[in-house]
C-alpha positions in Angstrom: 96.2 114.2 180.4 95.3 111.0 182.3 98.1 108.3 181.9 96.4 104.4 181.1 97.8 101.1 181.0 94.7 99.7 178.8 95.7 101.8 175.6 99.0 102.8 174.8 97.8 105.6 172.0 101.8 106.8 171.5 102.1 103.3 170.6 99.5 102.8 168.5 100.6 106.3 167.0 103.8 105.1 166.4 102.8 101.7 164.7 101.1 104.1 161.9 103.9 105.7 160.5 106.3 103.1 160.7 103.3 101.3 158.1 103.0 104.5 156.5 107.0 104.9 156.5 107.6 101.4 155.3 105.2 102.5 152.4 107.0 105.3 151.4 110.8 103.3 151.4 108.6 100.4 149.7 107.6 103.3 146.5 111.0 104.5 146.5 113.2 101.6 146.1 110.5 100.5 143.7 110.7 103.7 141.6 114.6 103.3 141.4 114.5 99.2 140.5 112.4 99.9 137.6 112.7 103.5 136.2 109.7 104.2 136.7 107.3 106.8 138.9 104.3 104.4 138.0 104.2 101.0 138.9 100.6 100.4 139.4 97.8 101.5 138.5 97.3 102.9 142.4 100.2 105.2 141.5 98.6 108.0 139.1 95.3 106.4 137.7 95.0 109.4 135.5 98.5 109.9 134.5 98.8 106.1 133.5 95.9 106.6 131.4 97.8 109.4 129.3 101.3 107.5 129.2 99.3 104.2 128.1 98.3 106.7 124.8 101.2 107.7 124.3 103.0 104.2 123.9 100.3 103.5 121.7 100.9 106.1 119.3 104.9 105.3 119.9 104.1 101.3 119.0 101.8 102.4 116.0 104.6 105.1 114.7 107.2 102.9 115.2 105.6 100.2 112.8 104.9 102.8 110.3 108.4 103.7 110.1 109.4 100.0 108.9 106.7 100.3 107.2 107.7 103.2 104.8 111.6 101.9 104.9 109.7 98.7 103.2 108.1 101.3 100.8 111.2 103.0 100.1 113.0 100.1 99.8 110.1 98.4 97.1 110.4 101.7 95.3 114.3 101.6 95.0 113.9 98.0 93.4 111.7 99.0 91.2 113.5 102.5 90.5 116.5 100.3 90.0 114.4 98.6 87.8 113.3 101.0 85.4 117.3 102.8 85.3 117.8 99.6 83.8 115.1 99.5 81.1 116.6 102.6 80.4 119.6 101.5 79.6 117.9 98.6 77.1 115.8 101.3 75.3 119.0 103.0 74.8 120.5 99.9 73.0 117.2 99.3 71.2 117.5 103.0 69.9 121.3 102.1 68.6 119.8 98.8 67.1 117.2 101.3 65.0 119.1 103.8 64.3 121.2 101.5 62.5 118.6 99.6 60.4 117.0 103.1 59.6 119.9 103.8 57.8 119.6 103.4 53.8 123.8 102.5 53.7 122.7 99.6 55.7 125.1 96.8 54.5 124.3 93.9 57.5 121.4 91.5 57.9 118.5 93.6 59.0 117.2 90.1 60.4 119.8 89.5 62.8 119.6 92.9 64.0 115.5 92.9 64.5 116.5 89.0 66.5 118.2 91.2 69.0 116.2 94.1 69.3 113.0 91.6 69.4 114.8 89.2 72.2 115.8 92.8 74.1 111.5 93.8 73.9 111.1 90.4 75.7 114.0 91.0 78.4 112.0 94.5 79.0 108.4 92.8 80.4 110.5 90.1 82.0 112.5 92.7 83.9 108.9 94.6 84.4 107.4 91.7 85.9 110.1 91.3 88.5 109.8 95.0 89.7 106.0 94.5 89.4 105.5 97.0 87.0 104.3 95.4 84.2 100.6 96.2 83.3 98.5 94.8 85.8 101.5 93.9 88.6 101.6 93.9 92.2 103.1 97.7 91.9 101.6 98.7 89.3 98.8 100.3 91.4 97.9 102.6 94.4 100.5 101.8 96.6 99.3 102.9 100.1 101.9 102.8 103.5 100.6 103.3 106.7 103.0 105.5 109.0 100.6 106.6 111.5 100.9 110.0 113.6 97.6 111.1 112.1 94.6 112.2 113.4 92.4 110.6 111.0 93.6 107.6 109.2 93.9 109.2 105.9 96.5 111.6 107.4 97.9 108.5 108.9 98.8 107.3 105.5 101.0 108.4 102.4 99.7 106.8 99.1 102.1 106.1 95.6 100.1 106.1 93.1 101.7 104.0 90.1 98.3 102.7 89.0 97.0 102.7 85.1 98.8 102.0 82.2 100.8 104.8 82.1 102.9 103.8 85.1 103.5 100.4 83.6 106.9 100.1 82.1 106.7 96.9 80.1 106.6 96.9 76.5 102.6 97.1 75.7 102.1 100.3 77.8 105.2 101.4 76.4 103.9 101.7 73.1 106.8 99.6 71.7 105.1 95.8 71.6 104.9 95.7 68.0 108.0 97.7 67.0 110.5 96.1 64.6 113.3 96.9 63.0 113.4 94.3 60.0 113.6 94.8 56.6 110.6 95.7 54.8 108.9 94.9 51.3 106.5 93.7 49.8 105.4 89.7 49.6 103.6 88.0 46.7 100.4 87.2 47.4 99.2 84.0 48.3 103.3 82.5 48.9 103.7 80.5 51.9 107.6 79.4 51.2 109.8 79.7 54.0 113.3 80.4 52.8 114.4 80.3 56.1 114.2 76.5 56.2 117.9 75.4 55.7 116.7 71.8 55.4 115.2 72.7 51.7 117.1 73.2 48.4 114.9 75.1 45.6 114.5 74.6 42.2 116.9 71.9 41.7 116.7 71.2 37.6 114.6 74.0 37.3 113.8 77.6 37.9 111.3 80.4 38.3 110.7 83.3 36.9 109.6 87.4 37.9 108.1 89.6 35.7 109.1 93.4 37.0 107.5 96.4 35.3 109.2 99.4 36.7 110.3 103.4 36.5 113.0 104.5 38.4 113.0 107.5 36.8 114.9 106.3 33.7 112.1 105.3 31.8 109.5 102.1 31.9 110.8 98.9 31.7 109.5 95.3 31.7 111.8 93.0 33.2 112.4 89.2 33.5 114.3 87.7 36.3 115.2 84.1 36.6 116.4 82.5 38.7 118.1 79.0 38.3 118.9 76.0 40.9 120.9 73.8 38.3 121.3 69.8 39.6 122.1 70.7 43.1 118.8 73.7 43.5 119.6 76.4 45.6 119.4 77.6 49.4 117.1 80.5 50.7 119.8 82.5 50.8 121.1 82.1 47.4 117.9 82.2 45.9 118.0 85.9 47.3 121.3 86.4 46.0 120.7 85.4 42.4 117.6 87.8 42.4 119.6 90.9 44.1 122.5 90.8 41.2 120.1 90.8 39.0 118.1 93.6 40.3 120.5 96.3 41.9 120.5 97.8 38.3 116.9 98.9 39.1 116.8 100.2 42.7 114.9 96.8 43.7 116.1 94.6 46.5 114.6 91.1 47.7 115.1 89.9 51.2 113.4 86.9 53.4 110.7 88.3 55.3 109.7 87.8 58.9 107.9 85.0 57.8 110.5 83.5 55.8 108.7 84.7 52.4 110.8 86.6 49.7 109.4 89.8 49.7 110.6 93.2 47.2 111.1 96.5 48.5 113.0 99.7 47.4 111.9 103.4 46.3 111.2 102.1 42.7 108.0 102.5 40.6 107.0 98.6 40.5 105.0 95.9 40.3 105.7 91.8 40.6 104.3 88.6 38.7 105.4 85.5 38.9 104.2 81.3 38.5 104.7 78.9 40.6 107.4 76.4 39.8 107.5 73.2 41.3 110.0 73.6 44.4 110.7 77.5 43.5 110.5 80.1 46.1 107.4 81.2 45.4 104.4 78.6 46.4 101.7 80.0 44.3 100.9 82.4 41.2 100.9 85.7 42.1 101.5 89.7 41.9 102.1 92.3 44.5 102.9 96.3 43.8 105.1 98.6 45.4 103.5 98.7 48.9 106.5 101.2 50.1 105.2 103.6 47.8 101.8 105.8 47.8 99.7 104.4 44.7 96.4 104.5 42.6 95.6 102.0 39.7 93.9 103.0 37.0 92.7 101.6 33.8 94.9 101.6 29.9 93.3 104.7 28.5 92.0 104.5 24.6 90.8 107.6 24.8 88.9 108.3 21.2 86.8 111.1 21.8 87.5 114.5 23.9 90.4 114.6 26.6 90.2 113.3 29.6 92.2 115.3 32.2 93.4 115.1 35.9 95.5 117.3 38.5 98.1 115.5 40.1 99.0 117.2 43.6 102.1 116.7 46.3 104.1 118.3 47.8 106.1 119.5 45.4 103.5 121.5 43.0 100.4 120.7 41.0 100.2 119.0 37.9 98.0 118.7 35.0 97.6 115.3 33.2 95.9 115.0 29.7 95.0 112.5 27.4 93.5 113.2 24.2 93.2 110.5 20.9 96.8 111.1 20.6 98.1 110.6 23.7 95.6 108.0 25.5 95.0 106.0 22.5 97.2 103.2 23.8 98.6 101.9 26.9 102.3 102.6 26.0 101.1 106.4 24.9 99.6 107.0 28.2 102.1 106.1 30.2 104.6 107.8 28.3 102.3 111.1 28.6 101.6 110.7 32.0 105.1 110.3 33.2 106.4 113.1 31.2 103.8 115.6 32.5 104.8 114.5 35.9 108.2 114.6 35.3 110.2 115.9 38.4 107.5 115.3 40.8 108.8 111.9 41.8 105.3 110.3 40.8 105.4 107.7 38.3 103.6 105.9 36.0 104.1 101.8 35.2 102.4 98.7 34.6 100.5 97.1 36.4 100.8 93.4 37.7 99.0 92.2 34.8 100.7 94.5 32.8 96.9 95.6 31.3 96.4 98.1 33.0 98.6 101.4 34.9 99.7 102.2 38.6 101.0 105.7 39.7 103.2 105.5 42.8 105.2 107.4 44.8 107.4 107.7 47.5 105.6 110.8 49.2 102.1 111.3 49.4 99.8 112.9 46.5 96.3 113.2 45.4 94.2 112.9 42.1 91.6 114.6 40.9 89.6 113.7 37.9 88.8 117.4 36.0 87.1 115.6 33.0 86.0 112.3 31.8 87.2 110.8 28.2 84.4 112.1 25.9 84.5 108.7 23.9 86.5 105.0 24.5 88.1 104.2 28.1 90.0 106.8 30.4 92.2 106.5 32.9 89.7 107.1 36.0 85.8 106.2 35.8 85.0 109.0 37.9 85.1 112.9 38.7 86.5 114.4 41.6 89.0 113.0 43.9 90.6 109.7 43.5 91.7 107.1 46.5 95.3 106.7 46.8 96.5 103.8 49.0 98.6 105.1 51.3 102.5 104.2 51.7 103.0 101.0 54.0 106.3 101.7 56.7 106.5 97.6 56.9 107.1 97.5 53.0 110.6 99.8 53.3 113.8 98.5 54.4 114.2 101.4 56.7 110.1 101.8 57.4 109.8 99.5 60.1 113.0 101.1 61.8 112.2 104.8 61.2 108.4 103.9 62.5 110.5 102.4 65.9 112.7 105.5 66.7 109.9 107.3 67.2 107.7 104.7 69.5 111.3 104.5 71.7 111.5 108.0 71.3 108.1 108.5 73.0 108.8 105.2 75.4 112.1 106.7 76.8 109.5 109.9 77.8 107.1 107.6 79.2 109.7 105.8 81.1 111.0 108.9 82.4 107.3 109.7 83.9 107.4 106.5 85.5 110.5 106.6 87.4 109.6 110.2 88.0 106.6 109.1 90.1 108.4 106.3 91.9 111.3 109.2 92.4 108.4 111.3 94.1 107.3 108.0 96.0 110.7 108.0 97.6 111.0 111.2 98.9 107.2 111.3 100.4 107.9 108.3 102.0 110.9 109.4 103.5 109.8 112.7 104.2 107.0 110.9 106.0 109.5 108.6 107.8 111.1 111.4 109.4 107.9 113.3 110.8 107.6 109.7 112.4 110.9 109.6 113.6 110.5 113.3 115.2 107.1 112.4 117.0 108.3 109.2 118.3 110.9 111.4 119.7 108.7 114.3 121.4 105.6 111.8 122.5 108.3 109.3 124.0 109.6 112.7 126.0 105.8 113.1 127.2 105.2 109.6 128.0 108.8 109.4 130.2 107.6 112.8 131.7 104.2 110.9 133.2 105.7 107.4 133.7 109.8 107.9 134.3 111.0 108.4 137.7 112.9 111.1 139.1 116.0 109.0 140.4 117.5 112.0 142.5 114.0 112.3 144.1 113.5 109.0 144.6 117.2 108.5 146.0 116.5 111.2 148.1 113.4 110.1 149.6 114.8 106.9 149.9 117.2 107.7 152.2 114.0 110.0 154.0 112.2 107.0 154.5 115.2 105.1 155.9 115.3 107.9 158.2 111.8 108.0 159.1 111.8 103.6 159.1 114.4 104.1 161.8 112.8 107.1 163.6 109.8 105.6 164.1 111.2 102.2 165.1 113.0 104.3 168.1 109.3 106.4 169.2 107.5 102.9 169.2 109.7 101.4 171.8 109.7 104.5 174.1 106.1 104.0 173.3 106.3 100.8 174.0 108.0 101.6 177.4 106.1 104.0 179.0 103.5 102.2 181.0 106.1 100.7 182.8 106.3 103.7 184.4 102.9 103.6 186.0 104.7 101.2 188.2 106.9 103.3 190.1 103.7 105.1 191.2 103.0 101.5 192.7 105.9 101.0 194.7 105.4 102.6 198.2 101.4 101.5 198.4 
């Protein structure tokens, strides 16, 4: 090897590695200040590429887990919610049950005040948890957790859409449900007893014309009632016609609209004319609506029979009126109501007290088997008769009995409800821990690309320190060595 003075190779050799060596201490110390084996892109293009994927799907799972805790947490107001609409139709059902009962002895309109203020408190509390029909919840509720492969797997949907997942008091079933006391109103009245500002019949009176059957016979009755100087409040009007009429199994009461109205499991029917400043507005008449019924005309039957079955639940029976017996109004009715006596069908007056009504507190049928041969029957026509069916809003227990059973099927459509929002809860946070677990496993691929090794990169610091040092030595023996080309110099 020839030695040169022009270019010092080792030198040049040497200057290399210490760059390359400061390089190397330069990634190490980096690698231990930040944590990580990648700092640049230079680093690992293609493992970068992969971690950068992987803290996607982190950022995106980690999102989706506040977002199904915000679910979960929607779901347990609304669950909340609905335990305590539970709780209201249970008091509602206590308010029923006690107006369904016939032993009754409070105001049945103090008791439907509640119950109707407690429907109201039900689609205000629905409204709040956005379940009322139409609300913010009460649809498809969809969360996005992501950790999917498409973004329908990247989602878990609740659906509380549709009616049936409303819990306020339309979808229910219960909107209409009362539990006042029934009866029946005269037609045409538009007094409102109600009105404490109003005295009634002061100096004079009014009076009801009854024709009933209670099983005791038929009776016409005449109720008046009197105001004297003073006249009389709503209430006392009421008063005056109840002593008067709890001989006969007939009650009066103020209606939801204020109007008297008559009710009771009586045979009868109601007349009455106006009065000045009585409780009744107008002439009129009303029947028994709490019962089944059928009118018919007085029979003066002067030829052959007529005859008709008379069908219930308790048996068949066979009505006929012949010269004898349907001659007259007061015959018939006296026929009729002995050849359906037992059957808890009977016969009375009607509200004009011309012709007849059959009632009853259970359902029945008519058939007409043959027409009077000669003068008027009871029924113009052959065959089956209509019977107006029984009226729940006419009973003082009807409207009561009719809302046990919409609660009844509300509590079970409640329970469907908070069953779905139930279900809701769990998917949600069964879907919040599968996020939770692959956070966990992609953030231990991701640190496997990106995170340094801090041992190796300790130990390859103190390499390069080494090496730094080393090479720092060889370049100035490098450095030095042409200087011995001078001492070949010396003796020339």
């Amino acid at each position: 090897m020839s030695i040169s003075i022009q270019t010092n190779v080792a030198s040049l050799s040497a200057q290399f590695y210490i760059g390359q060596n400061q390089r190397f201490q330069s990634t190490a110390i980096q690698q231990l200040s930040s944590g990580y084996k990648i700092n640049s892109s230079a680093d690992d293009p293609a493992g970068l590429a992969v971690a950068n994927q992987y803290a996607g799907e982190i950022t995106q799972l980690t999102a989706g887990v506040q977002n199904a805790a915000d679910g979960v947490s929607t779901l347990q107001i609304a669950d909340g919610g609905i335990s305590n609409i539970a709780q209201i139709l249970g008091r509602l059902q206590t308010l029923a049950s006690e107006s369904a009962s016939g032993t009754f002895q409070g105001n049945r309109t103090t008791v439907n005040n509640e119950f109707q203020g407690l429907l109201s408190e039900i689609n205000r509390q629905a409204a709040n948890i956005g379940l009322n029909t139409g609300g913010v919840n009460n649809t498809n509720l969809t969360v996005y957790t992501g950790g999917g492969s498409t973004q329908g797997n990247a989602q878990v949907t609740v659906n509380l859409s549709g009616a049936n997942n409303a819990v306020d008091t339309t979808a229910l079933g219960i909107a209409t449900a009362s539990v006042a006391g029934g009866g029946t109103g005269i037609g045409g009245n538009t007094i409102n007893l109600n009105n404490t500002a109003t005295t009634f019949l002061a100096t004079t009176s009014q009076s009801f014309t009854f024709h009933e059957n209670n099983g005791s016979g038929n009776q016409d009755l005449t109720i008046t009632v009197s105001g004297g100087g003073g006249g009389l409040s709503g209430a006392q009007v009421i008063s005056s016609l109840n002593n008067q009429l709890q001989a006969y199994g007939i009650t009066a009461s103020i209606g939801s609209n204020g109007a008297v109205q008559f009710g009771g499991s009586t045979a009868f029917t109601v007349s009455t004319v106006a009065a000045g400043t009585g409780p009744i507005s107008a002439t009129g008449s009303a029947i028994n609506s709490a019962n089944y019924s059928i009118n018919a005309a007085a029979p003066a039957v002067t030829g052959s029979a007529e005859t008709f079955t008379v069908q219930n639940a308790g048996g068949t029976y066979n009505v006929s009126l012949d010269a004898t017996t349907g001659a007259t109004q007061a015959s018939a009715l006296t026929a009729i109501n002995s050849a359906l006596s037992g059957s808890g069908i009977f016969a009375v007056k009607d509200t004009a007290g011309t012709g007849l009504t059959l009632q009853s507190a259970s359902a029945f049928s008519i058939t007409e088997t043959a027409l009077a041969g000669a003068g008027t029957g009871a029924f113009a026509g052959l065959g089956g008769q209509a019977v107006t069916v029984a009226s729940n809003a006419a009973s003082s227990t009807g409207n009561a009995l009719a809302a046990l059973t919409a609660l009844t099927n509300a509590i079970g459509n409640l329970g469907l409800v908070q069953g779905q929002v139930g279900a809701g809860e769990n998917k949600l946070q069964y879907a919040t821990n599968l996020a939770q677990s692959q956070i966990t496993n992609v953030s231990a691929a991701e640190a496997g690309i990106r995170d340094a090794d801090v041992a190796s990169a300790a130990a390859n610091l103190t390499k390069a320190q080494v090496l730094q040092q080393t090479s720092l030595a060889a370049l100035s023996q490098a450095n030095s060595a042409p200087q011995a080309v001078l001492s070949l110099l010396k003796n020339l």
